[in-house]
C-alpha positions as CSV (number, residue, x, y, z in Angstrom):
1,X,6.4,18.1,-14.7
2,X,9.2,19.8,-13.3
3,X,12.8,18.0,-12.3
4,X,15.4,18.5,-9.6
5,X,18.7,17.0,-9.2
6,X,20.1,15.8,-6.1
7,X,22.3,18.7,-4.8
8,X,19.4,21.0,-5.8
9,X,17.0,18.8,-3.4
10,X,19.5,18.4,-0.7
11,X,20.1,22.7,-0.6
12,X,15.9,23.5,-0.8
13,X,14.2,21.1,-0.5
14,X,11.4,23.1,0.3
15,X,11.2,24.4,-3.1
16,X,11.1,20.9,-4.6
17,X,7.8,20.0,-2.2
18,X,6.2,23.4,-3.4
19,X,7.0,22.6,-6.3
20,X,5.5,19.0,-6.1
21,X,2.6,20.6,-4.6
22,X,1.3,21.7,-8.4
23,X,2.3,19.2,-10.5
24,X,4.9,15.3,-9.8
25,X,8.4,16.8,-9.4
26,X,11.2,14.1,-11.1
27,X,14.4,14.4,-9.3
28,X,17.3,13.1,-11.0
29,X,20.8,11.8,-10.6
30,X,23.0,12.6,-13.2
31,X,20.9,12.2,-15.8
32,X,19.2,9.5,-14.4
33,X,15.6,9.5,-13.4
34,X,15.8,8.4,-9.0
35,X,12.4,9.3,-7.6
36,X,9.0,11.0,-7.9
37,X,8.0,13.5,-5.5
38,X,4.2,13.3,-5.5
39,X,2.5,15.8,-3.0
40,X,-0.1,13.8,-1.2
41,X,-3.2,16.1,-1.3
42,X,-5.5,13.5,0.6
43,X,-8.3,15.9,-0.9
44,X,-7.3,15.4,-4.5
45,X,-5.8,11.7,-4.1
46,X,-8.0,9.5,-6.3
47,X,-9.6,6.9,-4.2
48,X,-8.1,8.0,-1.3
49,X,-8.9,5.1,0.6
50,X,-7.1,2.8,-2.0
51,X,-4.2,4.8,-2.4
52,X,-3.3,5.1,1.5
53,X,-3.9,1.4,1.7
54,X,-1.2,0.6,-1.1
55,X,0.9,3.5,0.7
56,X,1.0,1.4,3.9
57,X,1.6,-1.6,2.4
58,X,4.6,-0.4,1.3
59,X,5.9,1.0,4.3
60,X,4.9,-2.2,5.8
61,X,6.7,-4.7,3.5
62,X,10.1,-2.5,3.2
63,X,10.3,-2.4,7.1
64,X,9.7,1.3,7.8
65,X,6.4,1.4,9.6
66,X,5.5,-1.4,12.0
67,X,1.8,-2.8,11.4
68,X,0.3,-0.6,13.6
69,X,1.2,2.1,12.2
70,X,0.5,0.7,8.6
71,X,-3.1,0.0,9.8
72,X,-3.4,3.8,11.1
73,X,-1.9,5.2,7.5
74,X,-4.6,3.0,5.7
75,X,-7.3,4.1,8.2
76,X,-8.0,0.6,8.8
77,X,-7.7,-2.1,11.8
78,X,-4.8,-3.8,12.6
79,X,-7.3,-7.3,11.5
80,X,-7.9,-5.4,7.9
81,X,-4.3,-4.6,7.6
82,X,-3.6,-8.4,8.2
83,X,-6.1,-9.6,5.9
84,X,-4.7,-6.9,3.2
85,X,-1.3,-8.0,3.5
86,X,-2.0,-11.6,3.2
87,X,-3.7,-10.5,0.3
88,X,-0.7,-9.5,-1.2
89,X,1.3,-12.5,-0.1
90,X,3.3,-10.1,2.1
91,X,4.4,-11.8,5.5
92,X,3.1,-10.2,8.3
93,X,4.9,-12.4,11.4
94,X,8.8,-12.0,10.7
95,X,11.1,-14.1,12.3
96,X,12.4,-18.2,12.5
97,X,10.8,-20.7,14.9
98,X,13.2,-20.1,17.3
99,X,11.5,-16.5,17.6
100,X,8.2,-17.6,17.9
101,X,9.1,-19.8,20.3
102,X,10.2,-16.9,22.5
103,X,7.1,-15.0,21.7
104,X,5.3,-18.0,22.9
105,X,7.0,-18.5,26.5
106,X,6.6,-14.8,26.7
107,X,2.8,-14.7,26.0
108,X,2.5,-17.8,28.0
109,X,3.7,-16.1,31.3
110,X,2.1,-12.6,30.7
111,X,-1.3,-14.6,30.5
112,X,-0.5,-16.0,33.7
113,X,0.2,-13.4,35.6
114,X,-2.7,-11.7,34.0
């Protein structure tokens, strides 16, 4: 395994995903382990389907992907990706009543002026 520190990710860091490409490459902070760079082969990924579902998850739960685009990281349906999450005890609506509410008068009219 191969490290990097900050500075020398931030000037290549093109070198680091090469690098990361062959074997996990540990980037550091001071002397501080503060990530993994894992290059994500999807050929050599074991159970891939597995892996990219935990990998959307993820993204999911610390806000970076919407669920959509959770579902189509996984490869799954939106309805799997629901049913996944829930697994996991992850919320998939976000929000207080007031915002459903909203949501609600809002579906209510696009369905009738559908």
């Amino acid at each position: 395994m191969q490290s990097v520190n900050v500075r020398q990710l931030k000037n290549n860091p093109s070198e680091a995903l090469r690098s990361a490409a062959e074997a996990p490459v540990l980037v550091l902070k001071g002397d501080h382990p503060e990530a993994l760079l894992l290059h994500l082969d999807l050929e050599r990924l074991p159970e891939k389907p597995d892996v990219l579902l935990a990998l959307a998850a993820a993204l999911f739960q610390s806000g970076s992907v919407s669920l959509g685009r959770a579902a189509r990281v996984a490869s799954v349906s939106v309805g799997d990706m629901i049913s996944h999450l829930s697994r996991l005890g992850v919320a998939v609506v976000q929000g207080d009543g007031e915002d459903v509410g909203t949501d609600l008068e809002t579906l209510e009219e696009w369905l009738s002026s559908s």
